[in-house]
N, CA, C and O atoms as a CHARMM CRD file, in Angstrom:
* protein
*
  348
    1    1 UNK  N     50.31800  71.83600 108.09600 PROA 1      0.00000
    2    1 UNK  CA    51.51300  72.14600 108.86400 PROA 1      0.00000
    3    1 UNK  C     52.12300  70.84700 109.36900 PROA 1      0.00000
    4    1 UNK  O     51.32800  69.96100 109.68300 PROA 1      0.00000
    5    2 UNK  N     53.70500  70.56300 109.51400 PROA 2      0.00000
    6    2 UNK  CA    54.11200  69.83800 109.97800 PROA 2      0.00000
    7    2 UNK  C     54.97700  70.14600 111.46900 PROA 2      0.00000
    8    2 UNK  O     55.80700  71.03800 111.64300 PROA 2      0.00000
    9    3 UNK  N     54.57800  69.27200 112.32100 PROA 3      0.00000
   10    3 UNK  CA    55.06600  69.20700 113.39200 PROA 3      0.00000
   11    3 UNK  C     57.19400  68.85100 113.38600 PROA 3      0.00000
   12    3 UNK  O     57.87700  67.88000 113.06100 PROA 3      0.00000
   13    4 UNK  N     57.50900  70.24100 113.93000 PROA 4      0.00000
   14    4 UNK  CA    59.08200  69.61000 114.06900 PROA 4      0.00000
   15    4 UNK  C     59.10400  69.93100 115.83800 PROA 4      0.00000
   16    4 UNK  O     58.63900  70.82000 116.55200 PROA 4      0.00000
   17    5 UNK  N     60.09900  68.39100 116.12400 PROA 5      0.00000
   18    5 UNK  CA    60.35400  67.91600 117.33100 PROA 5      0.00000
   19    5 UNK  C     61.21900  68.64700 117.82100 PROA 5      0.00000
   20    5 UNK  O     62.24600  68.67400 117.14300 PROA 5      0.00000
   21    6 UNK  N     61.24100  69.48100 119.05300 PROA 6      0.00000
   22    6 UNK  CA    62.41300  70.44600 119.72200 PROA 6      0.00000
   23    6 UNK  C     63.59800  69.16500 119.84800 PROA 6      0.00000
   24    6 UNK  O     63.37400  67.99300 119.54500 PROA 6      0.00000
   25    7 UNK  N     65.05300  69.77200 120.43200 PROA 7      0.00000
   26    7 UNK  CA    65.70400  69.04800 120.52600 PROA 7      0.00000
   27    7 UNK  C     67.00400  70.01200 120.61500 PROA 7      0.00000
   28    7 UNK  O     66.85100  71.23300 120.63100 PROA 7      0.00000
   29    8 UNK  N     68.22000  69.44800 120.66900 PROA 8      0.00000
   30    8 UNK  CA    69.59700  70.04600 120.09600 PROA 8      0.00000
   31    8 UNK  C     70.14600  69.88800 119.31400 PROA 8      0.00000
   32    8 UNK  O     70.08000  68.71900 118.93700 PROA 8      0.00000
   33    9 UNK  N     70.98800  70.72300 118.54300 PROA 9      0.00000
   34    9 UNK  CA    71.62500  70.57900 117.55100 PROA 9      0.00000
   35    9 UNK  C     72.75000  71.14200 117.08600 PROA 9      0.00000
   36    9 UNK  O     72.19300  72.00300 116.40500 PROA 9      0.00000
   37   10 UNK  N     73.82200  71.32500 116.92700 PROA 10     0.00000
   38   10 UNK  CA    74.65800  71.68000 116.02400 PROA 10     0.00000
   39   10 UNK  C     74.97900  72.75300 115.66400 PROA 10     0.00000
   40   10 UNK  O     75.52400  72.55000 114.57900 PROA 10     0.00000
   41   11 UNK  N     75.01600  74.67200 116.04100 PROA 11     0.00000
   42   11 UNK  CA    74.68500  75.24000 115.09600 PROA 11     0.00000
   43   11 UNK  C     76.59300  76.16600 114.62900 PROA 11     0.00000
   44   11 UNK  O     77.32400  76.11100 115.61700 PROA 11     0.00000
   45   12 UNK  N     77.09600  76.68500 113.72100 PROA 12     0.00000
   46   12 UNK  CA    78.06100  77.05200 113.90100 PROA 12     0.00000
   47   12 UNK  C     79.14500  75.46700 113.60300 PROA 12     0.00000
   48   12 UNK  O     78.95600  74.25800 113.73700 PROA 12     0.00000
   49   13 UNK  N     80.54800  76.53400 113.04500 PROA 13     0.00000
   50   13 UNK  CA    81.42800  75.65800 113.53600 PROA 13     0.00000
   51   13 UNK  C     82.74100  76.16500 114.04900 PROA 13     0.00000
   52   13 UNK  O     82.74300  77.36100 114.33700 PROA 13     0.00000
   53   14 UNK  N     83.94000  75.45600 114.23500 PROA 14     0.00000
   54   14 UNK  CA    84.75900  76.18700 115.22600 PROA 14     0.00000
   55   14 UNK  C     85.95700  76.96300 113.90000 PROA 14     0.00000
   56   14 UNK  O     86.75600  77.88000 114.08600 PROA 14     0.00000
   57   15 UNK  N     85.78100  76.46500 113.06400 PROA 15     0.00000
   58   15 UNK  CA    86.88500  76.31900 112.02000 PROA 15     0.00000
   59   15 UNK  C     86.20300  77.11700 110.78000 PROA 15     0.00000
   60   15 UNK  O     87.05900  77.36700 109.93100 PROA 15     0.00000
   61   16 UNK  N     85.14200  77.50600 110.49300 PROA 16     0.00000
   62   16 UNK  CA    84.84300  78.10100 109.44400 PROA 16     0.00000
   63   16 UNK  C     85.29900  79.57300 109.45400 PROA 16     0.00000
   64   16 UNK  O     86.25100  80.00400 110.10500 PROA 16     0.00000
   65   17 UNK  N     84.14500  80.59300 108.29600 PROA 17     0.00000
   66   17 UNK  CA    84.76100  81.80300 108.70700 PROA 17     0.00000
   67   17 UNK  C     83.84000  82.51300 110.09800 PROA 17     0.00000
   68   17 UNK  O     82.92600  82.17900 110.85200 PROA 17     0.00000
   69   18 UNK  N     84.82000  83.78600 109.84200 PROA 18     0.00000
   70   18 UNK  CA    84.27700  84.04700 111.67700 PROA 18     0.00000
   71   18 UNK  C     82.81400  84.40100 112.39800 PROA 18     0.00000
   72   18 UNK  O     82.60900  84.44000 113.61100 PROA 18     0.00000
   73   19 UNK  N     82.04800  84.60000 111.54500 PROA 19     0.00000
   74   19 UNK  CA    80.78100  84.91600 111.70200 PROA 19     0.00000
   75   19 UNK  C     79.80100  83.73500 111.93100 PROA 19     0.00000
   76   19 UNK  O     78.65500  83.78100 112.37800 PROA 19     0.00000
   77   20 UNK  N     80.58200  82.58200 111.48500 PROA 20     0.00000
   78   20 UNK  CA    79.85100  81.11200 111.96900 PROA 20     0.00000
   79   20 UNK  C     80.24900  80.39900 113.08400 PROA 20     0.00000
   80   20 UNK  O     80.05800  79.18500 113.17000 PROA 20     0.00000
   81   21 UNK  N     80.97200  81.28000 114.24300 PROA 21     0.00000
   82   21 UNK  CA    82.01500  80.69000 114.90800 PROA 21     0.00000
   83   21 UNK  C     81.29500  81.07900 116.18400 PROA 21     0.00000
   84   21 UNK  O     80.33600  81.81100 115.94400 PROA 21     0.00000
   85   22 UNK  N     81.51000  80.74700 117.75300 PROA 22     0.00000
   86   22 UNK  CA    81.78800  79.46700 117.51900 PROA 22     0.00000
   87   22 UNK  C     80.80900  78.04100 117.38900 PROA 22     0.00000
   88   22 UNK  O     79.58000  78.10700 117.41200 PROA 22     0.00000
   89   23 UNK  N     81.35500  77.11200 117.28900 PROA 23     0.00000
   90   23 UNK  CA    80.28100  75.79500 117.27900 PROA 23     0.00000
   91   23 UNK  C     79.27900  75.96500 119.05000 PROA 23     0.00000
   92   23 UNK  O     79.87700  76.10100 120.11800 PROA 23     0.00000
   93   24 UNK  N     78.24900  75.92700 118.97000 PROA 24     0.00000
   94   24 UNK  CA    77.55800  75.25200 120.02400 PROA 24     0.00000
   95   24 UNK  C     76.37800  74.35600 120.25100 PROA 24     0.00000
   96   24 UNK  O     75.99200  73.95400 119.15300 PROA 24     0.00000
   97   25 UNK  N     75.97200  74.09000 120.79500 PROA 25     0.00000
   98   25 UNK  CA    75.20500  73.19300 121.14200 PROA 25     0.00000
   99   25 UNK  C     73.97200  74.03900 121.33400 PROA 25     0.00000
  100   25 UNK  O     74.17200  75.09300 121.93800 PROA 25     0.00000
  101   26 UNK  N     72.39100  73.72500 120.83400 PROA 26     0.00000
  102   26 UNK  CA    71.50600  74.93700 120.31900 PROA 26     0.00000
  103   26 UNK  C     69.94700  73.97300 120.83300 PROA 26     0.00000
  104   26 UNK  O     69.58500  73.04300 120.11300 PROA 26     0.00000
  105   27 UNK  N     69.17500  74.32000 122.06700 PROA 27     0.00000
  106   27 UNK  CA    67.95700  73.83400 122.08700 PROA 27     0.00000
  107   27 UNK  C     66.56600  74.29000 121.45500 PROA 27     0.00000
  108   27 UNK  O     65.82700  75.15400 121.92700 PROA 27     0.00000
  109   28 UNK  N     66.37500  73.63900 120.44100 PROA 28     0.00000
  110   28 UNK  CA    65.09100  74.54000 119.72000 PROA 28     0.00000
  111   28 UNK  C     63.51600  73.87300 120.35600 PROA 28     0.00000
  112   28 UNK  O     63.28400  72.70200 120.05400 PROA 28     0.00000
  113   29 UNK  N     62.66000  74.48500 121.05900 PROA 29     0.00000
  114   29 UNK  CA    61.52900  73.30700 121.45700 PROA 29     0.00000
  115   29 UNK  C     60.95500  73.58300 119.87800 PROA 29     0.00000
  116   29 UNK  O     61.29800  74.30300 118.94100 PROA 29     0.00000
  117   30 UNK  N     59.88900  72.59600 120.13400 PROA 30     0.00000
  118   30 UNK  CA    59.20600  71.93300 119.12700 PROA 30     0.00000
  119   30 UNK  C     58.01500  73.45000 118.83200 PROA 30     0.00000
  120   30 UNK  O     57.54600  74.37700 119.49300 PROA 30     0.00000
  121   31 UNK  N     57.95500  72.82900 117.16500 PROA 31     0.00000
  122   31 UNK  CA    56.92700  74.21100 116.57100 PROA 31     0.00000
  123   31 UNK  C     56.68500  73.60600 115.50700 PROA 31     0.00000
  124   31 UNK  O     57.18100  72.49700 115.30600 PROA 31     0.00000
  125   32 UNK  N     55.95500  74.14700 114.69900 PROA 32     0.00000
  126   32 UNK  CA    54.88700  73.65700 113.11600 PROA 32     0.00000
  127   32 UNK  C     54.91200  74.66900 112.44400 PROA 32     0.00000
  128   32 UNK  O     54.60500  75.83800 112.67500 PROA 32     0.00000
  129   33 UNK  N     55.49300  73.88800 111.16500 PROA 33     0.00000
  130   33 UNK  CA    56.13700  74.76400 109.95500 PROA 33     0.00000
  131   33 UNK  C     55.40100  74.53500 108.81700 PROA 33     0.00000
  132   33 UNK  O     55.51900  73.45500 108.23900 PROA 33     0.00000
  133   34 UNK  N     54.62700  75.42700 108.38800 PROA 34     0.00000
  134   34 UNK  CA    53.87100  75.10400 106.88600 PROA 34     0.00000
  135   34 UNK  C     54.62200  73.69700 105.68100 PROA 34     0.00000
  136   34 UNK  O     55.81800  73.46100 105.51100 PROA 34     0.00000
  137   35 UNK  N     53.74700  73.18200 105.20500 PROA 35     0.00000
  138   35 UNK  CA    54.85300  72.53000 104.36900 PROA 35     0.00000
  139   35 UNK  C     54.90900  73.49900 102.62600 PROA 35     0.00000
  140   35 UNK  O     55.34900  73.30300 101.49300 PROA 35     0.00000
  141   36 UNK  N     54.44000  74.16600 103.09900 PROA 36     0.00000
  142   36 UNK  CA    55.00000  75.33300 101.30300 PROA 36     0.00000
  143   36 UNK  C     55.09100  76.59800 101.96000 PROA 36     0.00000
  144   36 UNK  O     54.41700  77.05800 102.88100 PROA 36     0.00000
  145   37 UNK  N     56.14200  77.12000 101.25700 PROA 37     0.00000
  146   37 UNK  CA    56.78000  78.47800 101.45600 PROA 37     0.00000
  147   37 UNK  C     55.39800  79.71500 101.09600 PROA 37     0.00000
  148   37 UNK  O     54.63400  79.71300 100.13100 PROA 37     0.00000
  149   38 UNK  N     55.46500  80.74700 102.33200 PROA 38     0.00000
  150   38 UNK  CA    54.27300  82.02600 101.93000 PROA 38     0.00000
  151   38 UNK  C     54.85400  82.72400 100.76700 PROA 38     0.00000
  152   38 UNK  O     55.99300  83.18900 100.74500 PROA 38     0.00000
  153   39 UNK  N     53.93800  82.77200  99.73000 PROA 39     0.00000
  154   39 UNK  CA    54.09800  83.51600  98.52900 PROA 39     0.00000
  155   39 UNK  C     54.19600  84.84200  98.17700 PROA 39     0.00000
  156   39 UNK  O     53.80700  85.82700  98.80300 PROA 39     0.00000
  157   40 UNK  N     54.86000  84.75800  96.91200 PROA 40     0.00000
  158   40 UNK  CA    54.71800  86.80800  97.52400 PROA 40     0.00000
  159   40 UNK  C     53.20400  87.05200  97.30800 PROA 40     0.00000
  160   40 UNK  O     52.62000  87.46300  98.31000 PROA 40     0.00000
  161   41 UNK  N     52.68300  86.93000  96.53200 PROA 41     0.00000
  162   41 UNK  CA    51.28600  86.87900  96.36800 PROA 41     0.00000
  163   41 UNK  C     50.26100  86.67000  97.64800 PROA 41     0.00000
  164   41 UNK  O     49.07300  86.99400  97.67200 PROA 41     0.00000
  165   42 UNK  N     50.90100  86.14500  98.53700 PROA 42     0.00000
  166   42 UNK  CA    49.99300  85.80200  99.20200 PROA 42     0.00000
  167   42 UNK  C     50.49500  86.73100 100.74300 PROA 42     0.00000
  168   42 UNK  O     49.68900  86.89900 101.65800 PROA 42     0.00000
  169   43 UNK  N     51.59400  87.13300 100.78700 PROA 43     0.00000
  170   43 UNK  CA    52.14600  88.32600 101.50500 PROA 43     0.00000
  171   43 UNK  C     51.79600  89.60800 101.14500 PROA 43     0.00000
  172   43 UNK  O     51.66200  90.54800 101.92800 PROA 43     0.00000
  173   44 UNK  N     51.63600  89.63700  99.85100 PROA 44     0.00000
  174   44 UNK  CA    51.00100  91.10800  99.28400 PROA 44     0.00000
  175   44 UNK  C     49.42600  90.98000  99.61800 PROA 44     0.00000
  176   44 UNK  O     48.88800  91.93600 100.17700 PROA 44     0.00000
  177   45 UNK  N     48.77600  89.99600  99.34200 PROA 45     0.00000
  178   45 UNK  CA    47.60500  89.75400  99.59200 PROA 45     0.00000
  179   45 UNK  C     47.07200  90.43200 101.43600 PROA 45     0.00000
  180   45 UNK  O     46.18600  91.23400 101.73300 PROA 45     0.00000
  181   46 UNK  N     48.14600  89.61600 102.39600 PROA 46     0.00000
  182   46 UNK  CA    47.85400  90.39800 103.62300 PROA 46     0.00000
  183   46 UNK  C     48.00400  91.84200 103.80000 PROA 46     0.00000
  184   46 UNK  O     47.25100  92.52600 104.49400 PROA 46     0.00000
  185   47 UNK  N     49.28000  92.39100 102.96300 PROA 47     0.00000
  186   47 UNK  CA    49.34200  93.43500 103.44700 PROA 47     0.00000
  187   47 UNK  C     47.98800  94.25300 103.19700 PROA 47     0.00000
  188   47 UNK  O     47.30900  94.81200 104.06000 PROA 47     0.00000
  189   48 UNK  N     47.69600  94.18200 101.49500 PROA 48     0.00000
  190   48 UNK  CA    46.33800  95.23300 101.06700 PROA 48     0.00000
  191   48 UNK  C     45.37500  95.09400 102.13100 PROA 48     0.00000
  192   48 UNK  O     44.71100  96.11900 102.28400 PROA 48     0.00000
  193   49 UNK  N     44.95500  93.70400 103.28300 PROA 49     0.00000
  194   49 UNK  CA    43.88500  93.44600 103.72700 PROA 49     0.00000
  195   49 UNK  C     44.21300  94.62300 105.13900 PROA 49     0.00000
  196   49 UNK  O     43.41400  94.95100 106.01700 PROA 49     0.00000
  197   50 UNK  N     45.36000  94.98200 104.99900 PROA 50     0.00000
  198   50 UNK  CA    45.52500  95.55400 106.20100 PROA 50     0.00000
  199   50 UNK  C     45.95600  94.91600 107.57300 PROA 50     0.00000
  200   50 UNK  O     45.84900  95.43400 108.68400 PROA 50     0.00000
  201   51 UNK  N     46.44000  93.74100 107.26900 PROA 51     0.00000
  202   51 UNK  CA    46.71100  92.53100 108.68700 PROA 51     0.00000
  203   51 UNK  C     48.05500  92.59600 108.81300 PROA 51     0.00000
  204   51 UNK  O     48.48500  92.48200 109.96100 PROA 51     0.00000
  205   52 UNK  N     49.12500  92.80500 107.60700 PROA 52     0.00000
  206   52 UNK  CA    50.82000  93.18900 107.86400 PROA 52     0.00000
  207   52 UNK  C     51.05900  94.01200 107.48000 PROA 52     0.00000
  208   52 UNK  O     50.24400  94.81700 107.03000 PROA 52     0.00000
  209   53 UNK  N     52.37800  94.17100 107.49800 PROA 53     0.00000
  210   53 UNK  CA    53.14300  95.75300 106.98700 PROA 53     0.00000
  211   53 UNK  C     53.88100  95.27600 105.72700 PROA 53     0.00000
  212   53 UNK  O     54.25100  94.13000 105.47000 PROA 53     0.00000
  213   54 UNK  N     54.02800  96.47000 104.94400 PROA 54     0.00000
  214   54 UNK  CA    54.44900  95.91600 103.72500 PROA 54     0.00000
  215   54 UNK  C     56.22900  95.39500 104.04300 PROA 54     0.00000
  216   54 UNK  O     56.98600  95.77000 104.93800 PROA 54     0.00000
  217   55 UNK  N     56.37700  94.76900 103.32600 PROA 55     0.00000
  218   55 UNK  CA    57.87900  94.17900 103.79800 PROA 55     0.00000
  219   55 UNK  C     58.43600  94.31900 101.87700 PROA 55     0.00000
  220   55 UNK  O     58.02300  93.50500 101.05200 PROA 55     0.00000
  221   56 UNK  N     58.87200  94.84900 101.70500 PROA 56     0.00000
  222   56 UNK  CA    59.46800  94.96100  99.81400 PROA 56     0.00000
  223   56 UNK  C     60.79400  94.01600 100.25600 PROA 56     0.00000
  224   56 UNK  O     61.67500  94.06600 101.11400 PROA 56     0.00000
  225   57 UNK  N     60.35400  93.01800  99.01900 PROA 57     0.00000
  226   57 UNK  CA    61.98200  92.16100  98.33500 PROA 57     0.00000
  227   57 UNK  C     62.76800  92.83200  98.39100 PROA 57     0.00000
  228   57 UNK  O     62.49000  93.90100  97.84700 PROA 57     0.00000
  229   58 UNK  N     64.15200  92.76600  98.99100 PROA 58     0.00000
  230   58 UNK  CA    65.48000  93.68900  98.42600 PROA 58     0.00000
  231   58 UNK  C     66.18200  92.93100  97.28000 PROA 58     0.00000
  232   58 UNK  O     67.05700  93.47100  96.60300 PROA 58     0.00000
  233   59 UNK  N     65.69700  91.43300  97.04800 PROA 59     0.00000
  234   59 UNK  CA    66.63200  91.29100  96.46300 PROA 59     0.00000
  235   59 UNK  C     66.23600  90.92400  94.39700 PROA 59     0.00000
  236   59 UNK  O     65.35500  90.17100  93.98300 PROA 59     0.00000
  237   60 UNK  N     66.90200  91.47900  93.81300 PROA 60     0.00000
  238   60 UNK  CA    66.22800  91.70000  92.19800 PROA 60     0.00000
  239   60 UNK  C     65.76500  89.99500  91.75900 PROA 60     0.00000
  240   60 UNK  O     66.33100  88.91100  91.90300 PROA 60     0.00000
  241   61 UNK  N     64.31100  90.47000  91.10300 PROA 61     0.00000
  242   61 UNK  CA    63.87400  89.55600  90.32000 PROA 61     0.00000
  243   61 UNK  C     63.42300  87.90600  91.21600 PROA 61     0.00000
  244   61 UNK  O     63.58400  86.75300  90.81600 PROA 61     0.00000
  245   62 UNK  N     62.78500  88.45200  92.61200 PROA 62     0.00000
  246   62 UNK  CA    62.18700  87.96600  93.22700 PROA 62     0.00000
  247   62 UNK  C     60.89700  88.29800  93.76200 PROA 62     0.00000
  248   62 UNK  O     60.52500  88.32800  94.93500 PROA 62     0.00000
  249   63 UNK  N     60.37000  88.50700  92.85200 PROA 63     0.00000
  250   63 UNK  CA    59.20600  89.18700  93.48900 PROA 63     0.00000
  251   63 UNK  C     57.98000  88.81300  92.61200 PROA 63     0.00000
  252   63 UNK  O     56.97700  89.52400  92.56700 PROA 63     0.00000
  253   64 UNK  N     58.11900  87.65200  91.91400 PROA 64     0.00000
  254   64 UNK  CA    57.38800  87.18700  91.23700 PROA 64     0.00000
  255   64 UNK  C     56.01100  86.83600  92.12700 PROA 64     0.00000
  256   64 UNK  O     55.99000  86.36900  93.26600 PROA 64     0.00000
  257   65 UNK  N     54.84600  87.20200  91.26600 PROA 65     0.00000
  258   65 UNK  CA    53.35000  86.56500  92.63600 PROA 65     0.00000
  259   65 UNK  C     54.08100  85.01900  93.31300 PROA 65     0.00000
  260   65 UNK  O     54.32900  84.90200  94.51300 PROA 65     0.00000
  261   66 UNK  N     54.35100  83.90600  92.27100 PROA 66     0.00000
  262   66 UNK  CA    54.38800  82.61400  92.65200 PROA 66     0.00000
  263   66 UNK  C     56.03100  82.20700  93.54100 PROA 66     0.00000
  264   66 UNK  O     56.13500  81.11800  94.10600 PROA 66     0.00000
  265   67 UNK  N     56.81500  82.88600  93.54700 PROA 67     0.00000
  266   67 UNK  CA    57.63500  82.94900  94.20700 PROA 67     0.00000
  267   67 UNK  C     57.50200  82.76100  95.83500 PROA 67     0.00000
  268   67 UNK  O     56.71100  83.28600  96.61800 PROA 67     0.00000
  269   68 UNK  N     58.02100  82.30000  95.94300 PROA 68     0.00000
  270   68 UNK  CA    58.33500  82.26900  97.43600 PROA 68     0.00000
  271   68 UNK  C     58.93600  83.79100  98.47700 PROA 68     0.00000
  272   68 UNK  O     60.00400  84.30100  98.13900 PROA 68     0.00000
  273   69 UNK  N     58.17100  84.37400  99.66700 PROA 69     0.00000
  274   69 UNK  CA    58.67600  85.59200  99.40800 PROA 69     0.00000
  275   69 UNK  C     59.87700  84.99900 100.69700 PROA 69     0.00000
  276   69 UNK  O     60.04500  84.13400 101.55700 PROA 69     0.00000
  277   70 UNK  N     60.59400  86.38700  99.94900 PROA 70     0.00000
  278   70 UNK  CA    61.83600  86.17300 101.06800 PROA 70     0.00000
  279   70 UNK  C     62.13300  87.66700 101.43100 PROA 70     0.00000
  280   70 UNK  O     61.58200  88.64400 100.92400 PROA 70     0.00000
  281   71 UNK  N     62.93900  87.67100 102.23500 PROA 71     0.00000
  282   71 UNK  CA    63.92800  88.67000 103.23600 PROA 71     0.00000
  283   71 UNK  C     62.84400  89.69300 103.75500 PROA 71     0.00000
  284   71 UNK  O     62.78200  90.87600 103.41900 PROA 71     0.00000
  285   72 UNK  N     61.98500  89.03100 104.64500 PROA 72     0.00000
  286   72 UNK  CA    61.20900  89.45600 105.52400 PROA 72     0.00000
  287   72 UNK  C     62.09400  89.24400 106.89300 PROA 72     0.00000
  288   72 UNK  O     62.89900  88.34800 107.14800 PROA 72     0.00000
  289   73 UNK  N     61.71700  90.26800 107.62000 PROA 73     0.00000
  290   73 UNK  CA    62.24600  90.00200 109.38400 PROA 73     0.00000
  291   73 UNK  C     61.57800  89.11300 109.63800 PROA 73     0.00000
  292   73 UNK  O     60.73300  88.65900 108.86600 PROA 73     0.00000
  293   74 UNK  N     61.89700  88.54000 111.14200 PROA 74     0.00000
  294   74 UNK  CA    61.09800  87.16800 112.02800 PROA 74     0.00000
  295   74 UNK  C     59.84100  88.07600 112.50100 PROA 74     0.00000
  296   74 UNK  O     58.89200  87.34500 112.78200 PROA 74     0.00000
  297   75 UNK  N     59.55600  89.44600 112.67200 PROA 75     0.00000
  298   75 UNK  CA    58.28000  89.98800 113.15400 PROA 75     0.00000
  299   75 UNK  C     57.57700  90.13600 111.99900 PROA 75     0.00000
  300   75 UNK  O     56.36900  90.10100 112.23600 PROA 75     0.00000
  301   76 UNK  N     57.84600  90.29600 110.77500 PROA 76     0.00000
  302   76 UNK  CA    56.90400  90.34400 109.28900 PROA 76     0.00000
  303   76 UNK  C     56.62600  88.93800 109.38300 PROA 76     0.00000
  304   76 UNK  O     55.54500  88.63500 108.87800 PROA 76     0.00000
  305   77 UNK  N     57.11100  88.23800 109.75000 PROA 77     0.00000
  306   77 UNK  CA    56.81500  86.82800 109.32600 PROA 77     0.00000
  307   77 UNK  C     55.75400  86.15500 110.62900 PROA 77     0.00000
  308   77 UNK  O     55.06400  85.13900 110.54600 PROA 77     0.00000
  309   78 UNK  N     55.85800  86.83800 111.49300 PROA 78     0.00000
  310   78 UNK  CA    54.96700  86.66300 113.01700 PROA 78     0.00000
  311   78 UNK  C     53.98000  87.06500 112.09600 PROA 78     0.00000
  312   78 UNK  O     53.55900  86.35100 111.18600 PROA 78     0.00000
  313   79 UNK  N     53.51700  88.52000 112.40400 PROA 79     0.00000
  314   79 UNK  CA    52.93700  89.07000 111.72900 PROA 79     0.00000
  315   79 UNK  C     51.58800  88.39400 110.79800 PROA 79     0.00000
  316   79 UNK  O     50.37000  88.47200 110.95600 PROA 79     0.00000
  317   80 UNK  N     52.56300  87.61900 109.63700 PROA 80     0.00000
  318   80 UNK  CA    51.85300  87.23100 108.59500 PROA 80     0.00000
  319   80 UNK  C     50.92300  85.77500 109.19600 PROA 80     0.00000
  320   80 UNK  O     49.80000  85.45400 108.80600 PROA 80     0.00000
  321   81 UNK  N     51.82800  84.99500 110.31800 PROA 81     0.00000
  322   81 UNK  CA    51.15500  83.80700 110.63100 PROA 81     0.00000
  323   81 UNK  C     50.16600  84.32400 112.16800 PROA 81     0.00000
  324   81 UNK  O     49.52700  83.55500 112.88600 PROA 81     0.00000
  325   82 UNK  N     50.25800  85.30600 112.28100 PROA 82     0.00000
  326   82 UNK  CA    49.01900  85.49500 113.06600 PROA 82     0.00000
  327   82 UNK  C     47.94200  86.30100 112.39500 PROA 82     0.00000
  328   82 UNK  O     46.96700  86.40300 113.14000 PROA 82     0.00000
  329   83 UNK  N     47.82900  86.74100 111.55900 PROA 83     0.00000
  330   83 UNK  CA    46.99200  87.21300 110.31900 PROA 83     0.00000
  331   83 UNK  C     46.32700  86.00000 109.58100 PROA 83     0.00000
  332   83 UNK  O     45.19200  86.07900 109.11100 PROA 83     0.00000
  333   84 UNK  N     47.04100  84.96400 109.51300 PROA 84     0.00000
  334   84 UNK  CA    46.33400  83.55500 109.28400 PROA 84     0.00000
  335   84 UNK  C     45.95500  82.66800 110.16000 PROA 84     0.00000
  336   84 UNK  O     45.43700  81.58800 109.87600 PROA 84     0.00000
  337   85 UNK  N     46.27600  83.22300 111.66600 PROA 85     0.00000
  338   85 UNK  CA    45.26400  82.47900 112.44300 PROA 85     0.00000
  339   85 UNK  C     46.46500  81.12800 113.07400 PROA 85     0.00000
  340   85 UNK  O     46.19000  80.35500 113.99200 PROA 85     0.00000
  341   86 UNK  N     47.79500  81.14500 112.28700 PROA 86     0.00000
  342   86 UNK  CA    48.68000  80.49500 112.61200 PROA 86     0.00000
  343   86 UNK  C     50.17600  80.73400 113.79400 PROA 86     0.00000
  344   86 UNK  O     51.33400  80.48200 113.46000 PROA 86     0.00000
  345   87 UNK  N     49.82600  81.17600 114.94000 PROA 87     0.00000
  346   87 UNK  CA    50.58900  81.62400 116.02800 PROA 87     0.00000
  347   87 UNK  C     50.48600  80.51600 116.98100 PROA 87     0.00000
  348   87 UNK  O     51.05400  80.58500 118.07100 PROA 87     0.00000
């Protein structure tokens, strides 16, 4: 895991379209982020063990084992890193 430094930043802007609007100023404290993406393989892997809930790809032809899984909520994804001991 790598350590990222809290801080502010940037998020939004004032001029794009409206759902990115508006610009503000954003404090994130500091947290540790795997350096490789959880796999689907390895998300399917928790669920069978019984430690998450199943979360299904919505989106086609992502769902390969070695893939990277995606379009999980932020609580599937809690979930999965306290099932690894990573919270």
């Amino acid at each position: 895991m790598s350590c990222i430094p809290g801080g502010v930043f940037l998020r939004g802007t004032n001029r794009g379209l409206r759902n990115t609007r508006p610009q503000a100023e954003i404090w994130v404290d500091t947290f540790f982020m795997d350096q490789t993406e959880v796999t689907v393989e390895a998300f399917d892997a928790c669920v069978r063990q019984g430690k998450c809930q199943d979360a299904r790809t919505v989106y086609e032809d992502f769902s390969r084992p070695r893939q990277p899984k995606v379009g999980v909520s932020w609580y599937d994804a809690e979930s999965f890193c306290r099932a690894q001991d990573k919270h």
